[in-house]
GUROKE-610954 format. One record per atom (N, C-alpha, C): x, y negated, z negated. Coordinates in steps of 0.2 Angstrom, whole numbers, plus 5000, padded with zeros to 4 digits. Example, Ala and Ser with C-alpha at 12.3 -4.5 7.8 and 13.67 -1.06 7.14 Angstrom:
residues 2
506650284961/506250224961/506650164961/506450114965/506850054964/506450004961/
end
This chain:
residues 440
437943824500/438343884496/438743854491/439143804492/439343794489/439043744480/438543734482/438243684477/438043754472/437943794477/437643854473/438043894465/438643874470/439243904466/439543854459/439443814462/439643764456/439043764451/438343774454/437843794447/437943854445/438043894447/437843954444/438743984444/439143944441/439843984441/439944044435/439344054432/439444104428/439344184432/438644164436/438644204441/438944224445/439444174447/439944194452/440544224450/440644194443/441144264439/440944314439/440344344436/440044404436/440244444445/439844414450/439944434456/440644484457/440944424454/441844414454/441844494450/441944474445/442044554440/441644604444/441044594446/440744674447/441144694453/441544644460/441844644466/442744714462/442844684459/443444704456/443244784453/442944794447/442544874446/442444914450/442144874456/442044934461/442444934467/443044914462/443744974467/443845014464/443945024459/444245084451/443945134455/443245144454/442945234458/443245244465/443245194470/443545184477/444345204476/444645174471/445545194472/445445264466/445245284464/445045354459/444745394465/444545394469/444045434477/444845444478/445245424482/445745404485/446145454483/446345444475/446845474472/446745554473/446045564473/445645644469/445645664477/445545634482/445545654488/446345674490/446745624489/447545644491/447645704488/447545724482/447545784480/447345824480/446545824482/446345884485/445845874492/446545874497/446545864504/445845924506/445345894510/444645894512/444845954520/445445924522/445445954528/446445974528/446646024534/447346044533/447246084540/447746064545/447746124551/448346164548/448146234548/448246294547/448546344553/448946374555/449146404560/448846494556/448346504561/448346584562/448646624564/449046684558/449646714564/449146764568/448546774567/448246834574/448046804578/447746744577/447746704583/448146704587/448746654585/449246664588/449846734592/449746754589/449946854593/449446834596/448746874597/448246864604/448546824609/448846764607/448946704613/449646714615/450146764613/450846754613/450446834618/450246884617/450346944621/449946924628/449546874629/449146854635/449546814640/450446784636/450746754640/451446764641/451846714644/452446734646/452946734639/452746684632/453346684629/453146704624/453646724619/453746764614/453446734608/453146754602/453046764599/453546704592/454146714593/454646654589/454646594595/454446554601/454246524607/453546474604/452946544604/452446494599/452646474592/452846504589/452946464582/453546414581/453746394584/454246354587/453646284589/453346314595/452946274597/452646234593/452146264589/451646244582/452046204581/452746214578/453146194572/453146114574/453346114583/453546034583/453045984586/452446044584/451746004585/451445974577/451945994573/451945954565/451546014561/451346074563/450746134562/451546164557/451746154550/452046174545/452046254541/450946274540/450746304535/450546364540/450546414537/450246484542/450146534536/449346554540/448846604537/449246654536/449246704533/449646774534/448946794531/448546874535/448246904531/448446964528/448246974524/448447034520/448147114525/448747154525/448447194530/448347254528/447947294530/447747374526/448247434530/447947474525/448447524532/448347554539/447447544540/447547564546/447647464550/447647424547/448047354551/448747384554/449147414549/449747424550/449847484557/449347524556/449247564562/448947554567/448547494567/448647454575/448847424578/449447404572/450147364576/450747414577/450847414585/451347464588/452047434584/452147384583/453047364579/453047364573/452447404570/452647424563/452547504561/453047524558/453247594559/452847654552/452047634554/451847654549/451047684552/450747744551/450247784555/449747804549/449247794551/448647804545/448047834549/447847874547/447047904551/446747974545/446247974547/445848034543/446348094543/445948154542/446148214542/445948244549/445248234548/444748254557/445248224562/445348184562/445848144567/446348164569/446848184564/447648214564/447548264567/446948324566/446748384568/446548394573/446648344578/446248324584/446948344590/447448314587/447948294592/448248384594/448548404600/448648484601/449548484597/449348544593/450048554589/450348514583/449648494581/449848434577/450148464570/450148514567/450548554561/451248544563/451548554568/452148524568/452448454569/451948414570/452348344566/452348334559/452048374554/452248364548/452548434545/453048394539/453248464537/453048504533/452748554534/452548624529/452248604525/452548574521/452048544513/451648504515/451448434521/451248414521/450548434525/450648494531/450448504533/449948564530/449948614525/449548634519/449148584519/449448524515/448648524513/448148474516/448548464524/447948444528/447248514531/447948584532/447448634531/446848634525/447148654517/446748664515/446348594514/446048554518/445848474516/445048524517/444448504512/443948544515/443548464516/443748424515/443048344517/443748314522/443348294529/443648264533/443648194534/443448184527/443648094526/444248084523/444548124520/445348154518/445648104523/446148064520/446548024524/447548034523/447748034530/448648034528/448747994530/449147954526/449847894530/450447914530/450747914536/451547944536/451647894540/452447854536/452747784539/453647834539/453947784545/454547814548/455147794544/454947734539/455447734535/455347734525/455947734523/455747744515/455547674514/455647644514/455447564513/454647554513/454447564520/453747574520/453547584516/453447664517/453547724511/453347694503/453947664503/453747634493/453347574493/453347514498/453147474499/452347484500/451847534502/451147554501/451147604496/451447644494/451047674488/451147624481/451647574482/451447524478/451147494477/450847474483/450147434484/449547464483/449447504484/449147564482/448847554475/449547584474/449547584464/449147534461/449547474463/449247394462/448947364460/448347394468/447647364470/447147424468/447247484468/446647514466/446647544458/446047544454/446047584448/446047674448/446647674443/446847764447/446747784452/447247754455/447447774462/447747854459/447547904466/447847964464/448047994473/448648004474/448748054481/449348084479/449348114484/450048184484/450248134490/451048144488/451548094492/452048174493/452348134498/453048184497/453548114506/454248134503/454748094503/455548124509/455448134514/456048174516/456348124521/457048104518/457548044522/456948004524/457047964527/456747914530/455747914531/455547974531/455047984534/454548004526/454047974525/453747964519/453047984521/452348044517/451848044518/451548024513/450948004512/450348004506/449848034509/449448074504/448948124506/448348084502/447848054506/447348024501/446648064500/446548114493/445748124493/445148084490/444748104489/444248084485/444348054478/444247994476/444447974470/444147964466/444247964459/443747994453/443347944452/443147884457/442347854456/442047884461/442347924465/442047964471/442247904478/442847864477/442947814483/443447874488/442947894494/443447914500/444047914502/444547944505/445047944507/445147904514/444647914517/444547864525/444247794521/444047784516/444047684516/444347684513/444947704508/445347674506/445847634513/445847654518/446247624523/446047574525/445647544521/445347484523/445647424518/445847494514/446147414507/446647364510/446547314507/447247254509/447647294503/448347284507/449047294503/449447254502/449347204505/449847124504/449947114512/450447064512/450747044519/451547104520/451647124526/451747154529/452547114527/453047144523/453747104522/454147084531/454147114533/454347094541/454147014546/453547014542/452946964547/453146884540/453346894535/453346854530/454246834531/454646884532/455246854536/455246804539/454946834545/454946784552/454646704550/454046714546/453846634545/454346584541/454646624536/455146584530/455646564537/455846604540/456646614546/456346544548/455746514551/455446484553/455346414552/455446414542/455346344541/454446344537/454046394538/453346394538/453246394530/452546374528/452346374521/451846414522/451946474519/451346544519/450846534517/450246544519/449746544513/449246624516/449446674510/449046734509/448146714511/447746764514/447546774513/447146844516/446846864510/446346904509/445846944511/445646994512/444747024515/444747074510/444147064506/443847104503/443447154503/443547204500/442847264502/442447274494/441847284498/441447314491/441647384490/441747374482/442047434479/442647464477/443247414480/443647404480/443747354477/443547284473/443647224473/443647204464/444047254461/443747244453/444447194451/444547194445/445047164444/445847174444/446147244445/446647264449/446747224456/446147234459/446347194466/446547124465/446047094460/445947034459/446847014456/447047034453/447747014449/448147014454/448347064457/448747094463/449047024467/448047004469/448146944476/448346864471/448246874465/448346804462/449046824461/449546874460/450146874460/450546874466/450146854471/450546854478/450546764480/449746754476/449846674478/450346634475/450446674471/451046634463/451746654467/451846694469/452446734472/452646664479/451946654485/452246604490/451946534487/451846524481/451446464478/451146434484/450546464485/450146454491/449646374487/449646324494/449246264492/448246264491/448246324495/447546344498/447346414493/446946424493/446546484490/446046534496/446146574498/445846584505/445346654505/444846674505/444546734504/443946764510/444046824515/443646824521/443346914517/442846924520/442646994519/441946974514/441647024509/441047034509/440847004502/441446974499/441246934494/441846914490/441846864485/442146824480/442946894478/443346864480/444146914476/443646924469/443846984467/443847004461/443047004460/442446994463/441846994462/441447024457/441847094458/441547154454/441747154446/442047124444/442247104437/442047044435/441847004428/441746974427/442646924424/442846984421/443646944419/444046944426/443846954432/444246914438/444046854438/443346844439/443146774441/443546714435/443646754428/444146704423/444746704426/445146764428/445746744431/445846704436/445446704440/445346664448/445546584447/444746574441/444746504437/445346474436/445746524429/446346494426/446646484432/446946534437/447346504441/447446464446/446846454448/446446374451/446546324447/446546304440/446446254436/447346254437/447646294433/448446304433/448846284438/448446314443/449146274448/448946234453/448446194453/448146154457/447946174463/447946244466/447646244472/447046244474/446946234481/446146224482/445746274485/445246284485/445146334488/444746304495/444946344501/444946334506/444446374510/443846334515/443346354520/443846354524/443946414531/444346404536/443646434541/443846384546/443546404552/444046414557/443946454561/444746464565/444246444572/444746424577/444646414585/444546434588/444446524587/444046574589/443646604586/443546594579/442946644578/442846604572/442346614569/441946584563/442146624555/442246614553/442646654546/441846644540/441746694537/441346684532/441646614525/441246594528/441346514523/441046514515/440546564514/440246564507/440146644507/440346664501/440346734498/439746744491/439746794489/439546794484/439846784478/439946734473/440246704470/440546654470/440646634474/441146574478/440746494474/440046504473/439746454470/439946444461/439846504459/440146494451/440746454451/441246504455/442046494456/441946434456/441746384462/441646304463/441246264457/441046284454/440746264447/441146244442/441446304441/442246294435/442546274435/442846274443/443646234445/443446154446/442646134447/442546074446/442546054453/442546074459/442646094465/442046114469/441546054468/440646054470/440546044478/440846004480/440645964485/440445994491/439645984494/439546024497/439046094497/439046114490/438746164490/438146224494/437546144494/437246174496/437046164505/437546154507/437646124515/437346064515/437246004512/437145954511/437445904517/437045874520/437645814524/438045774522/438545764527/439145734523/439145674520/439345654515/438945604510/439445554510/439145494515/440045424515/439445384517/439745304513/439445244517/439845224522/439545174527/440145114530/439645044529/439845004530/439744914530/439844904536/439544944541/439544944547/438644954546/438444984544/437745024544/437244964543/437544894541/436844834541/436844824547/437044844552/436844834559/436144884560/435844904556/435344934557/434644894556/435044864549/434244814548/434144764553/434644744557/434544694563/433944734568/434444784569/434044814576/433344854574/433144864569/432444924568/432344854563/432444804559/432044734555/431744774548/431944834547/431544854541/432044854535/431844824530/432244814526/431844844518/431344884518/431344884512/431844934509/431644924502/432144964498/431745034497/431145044497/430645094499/430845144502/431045114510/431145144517/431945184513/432345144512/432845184508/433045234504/432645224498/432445274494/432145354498/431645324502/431245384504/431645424508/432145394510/432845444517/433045464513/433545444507/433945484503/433345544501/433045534500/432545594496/432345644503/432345624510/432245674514/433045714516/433545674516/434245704516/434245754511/434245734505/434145794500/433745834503/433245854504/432645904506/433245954513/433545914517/433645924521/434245964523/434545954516/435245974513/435146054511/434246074508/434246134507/433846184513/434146164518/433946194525/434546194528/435046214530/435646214535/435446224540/435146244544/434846274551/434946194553/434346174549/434146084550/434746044554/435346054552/436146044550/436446044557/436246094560/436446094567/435946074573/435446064571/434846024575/435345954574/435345944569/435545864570/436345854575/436645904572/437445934576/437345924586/436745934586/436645954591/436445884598/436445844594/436145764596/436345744601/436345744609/436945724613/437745674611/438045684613/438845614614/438445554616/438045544622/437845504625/437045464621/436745514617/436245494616/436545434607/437045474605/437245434599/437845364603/438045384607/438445324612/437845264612/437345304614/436845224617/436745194611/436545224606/436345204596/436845164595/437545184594/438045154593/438145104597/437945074602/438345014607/437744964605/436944974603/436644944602/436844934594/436844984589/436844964582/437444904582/438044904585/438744884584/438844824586/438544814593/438344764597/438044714592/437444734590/437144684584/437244664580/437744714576/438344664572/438544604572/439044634579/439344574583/439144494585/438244504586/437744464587/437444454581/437344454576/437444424569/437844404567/438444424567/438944384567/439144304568/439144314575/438944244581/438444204577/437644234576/437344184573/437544154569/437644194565/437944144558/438444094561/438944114564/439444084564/439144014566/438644014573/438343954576/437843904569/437843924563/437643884558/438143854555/438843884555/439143834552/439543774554/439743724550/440043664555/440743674552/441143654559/441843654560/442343584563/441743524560/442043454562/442243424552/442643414553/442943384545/443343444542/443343494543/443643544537/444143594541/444043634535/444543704540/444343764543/443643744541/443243814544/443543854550/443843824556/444043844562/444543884561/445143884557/445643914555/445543964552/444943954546/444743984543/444544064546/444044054552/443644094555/444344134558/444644114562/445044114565/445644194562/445744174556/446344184553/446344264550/445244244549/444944334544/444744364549/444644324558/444444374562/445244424562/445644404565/446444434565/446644474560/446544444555/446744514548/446144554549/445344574550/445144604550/445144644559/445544624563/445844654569/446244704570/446844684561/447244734562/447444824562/447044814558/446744904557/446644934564/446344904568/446044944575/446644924580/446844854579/447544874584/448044904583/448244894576/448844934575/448644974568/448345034569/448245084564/448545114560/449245114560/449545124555/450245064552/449844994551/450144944551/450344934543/449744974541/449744964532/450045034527/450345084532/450645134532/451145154526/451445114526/451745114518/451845084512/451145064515/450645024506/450545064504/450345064495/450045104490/449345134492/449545204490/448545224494/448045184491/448045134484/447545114482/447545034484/448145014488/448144954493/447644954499/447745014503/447645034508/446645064508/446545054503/445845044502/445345014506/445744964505/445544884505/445944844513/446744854513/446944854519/446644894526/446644954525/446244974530/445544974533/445144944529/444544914531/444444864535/444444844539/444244774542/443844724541/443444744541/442744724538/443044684530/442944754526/443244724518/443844664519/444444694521/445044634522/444744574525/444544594531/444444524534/443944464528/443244504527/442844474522/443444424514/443644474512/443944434505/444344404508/444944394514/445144354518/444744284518/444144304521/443844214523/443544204515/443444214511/443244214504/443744144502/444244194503/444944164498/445144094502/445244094509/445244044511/444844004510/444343994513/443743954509/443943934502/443943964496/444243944492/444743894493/445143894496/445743884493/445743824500/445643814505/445643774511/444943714510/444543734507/443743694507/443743684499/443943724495/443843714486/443043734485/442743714480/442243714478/441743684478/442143624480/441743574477/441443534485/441743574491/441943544499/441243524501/440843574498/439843554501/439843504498/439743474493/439543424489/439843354493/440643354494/440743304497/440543284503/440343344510/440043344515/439543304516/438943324510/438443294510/438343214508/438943194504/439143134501/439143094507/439743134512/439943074518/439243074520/438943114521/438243134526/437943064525/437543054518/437342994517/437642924517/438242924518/438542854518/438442844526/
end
């Protein structure tokens, strides 16, 4: 090896320079990854209720809990009006017309005026919200105003108690789906997280036909409002989809303010992960990864324990996987066949591909000689630096993330490790003299 290096030292600078270049893309991965963090646990606040009503503590109890479990960020979804009429502690009642007219004496819960024009309503998709306080009261017809184009209802106002009367509206959108629009987060429920310490992050469920660009500004003015790190969208397709000048808005404000846009899968239920336009949007903001359910794409330098154990080495064989990956990339189903592989059955792969390793290793090592030199310390020295990642895992912790590259490798560290010793312990020139004594 070494006579090799002393002929061909042009080559072994080469070697050298190309070793050095390709950290640049690997500390450049690094940085673009620190910044646009791949994964983030996220606190669902409906989740969380569900789990707070099925137990003995309260509600500030679990978020507490979360908090000193290092869980910082929580979802908040944007609620409609009939959301707010599903939750008993919030003082605000949403139903049709046919509904209202259902209950016995129901003309005497509203007053006079309000009650007219449930009378005169002749389409039973006619919807009323009446909330118990003025607050409320301003705080949805606002949202209202907002989010939908020419919002139109007959409101009326007495002390505390506030109706809106919702009809037909001049694209011909019903007064019963209107109660479906999202209106923002619920000011009460946005309290308790901030009381808490929490970083909110809005999110959204969109309806078709509701979804133009009114809706679309509203919700980017709310992300701007809790400068949310995430971008979150559930429902029937892309915020803003129905316009062309939302998906510009969405962009600008994706590029603007660094946020990411975020696939949430929740612990109990699966959330629509790809909408209709969500593809574009990832286009623009430069935000590909994954698109087309692709496997997930990473090497290790653990993987030449393969050519030990199956002996095939062409570059052929190689070529030919990457090009069935791709094929297999345009089939997701495929995705979870492989998802599906036993623990045990990949346990047994791994103890034999890793083992192998190990036993390559050894081999080698039993061809080198360790009588006249340093090689023992040598060996010795890179196994240990390449130990220490696994035993003490956060040992390099407050190195540079583009130290830590290389630090946390084992493999990489230990390897440049015995490199540089060698150098530096044996020289260059250490084979040549070996051979010298050989002959004398």
């Amino acid at each position: 090896m070494k006579s090799i290096l002393k002929k061909n030292r042009i080559l072994a600078v080469i070697a050298l320079i190309g070793l050095l270049a390709s950290l640049v893309p690997l500390i450049s991965r690094v940085q673009a990854e620190k910044s646009n963090k791949y994964y983030d646990i996220v606190l669902d606040y409906n989740s969380m209720r569900s789990m707070a009503r099925q137990s003995s503590q309260s509600e500030d109890e679990w978020i507490d809990l979360f908090k000193s479990l290092g869980v910082d960020k929580v979802a908040l979804s944007e609620a409609s009006a009939l959301n707010l009429h599903n939750n008993a502690a919030i003082p605000v009642h949403a139903m049709t017309v046919k509904k209202a007219a259902e209950s016995y004496g129901w003309e005497d819960q509203y007053p006079a005026e309000v009650a007219q024009w449930l009378r005169e309503s002749t389409d039973v998709s006619d919807a009323i919200i009446w909330t118990e306080t003025a607050a409320s009261y301003e705080w949805i017809l606002n949202a209202f105003e907002a989010r939908f184009e020419d919002f139109e209802a007959k409101t009326y106002l007495e002390g505390e108690h506030g109706f809106i009367f919702i009809q037909q509206q001049k694209n011909g959108m019903k007064g019963e789906k209107l109660l479906d629009l999202c209106l923002g987060i619920w000011p009460d429920t946005v309290e308790l997280f901030e009381r808490h310490g929490y970083q909110i992050i809005p999110r959204s469920v969109t309806e078709k036909n509701m979804n133009g660009t009114k809706f679309a500004e509203a919700y980017i003015e709310v992300l701007k409002h809790f400068n949310a790190p995430y971008f979150m969208n559930n429902g029937d397709e892309l915020v803003g989809y129905e316009d062309d000048e939302s998906l510009e808005l969405l962009t600008q404000y994706l590029n603007e303010s660094g946020a990411s846009v975020a696939m949430m899968e929740q612990n109990d239920q699966s959330q629509n992960l790809v909408w209709p336009g969500v593809e574009e949007l990832l286009d623009n903001t430069g935000l590909i990864g994954g698109i087309l359910n692709s496997f997930p794409y990473t090497a290790f330098a653990q993987n030449v324990g393969l050519i030990a154990v199956t002996g095939v080495k062409s570059r052929f064989v190689v070529a030919a996987s990457g090009v069935i990956l791709i094929l297999l990339g345009l089939f997701p189903k495929l995705a979870a066949i492989v998802a599906s592989i036993p623990n045990a059955v990949l346990g047994g792969a791994g103890i034999a591909m890793f083992g192998m390793i190990v036993a390559s290793g050894i081999r080698s090592l039993g061809k080198v000689s360790f009588d006249g030199n340093h090689n023992l310390m040598l060996v010795a020295i890179s196994i240990g630096v390449a130990m220490i990642p696994i035993a003490a895992p956060n040992f390099y912790a407050n190195f540079p993330d583009w130290a830590q590259i290389i630090l946390k490798s084992g493999i990489t560290f230990g390897s440049i490790t015995a490199i540089l010793l060698n150098l530096l312990l044996n020289g260059v020139n250490h084979g040549d003299e070996i051979q010298e004594m050989g002959r004398r």
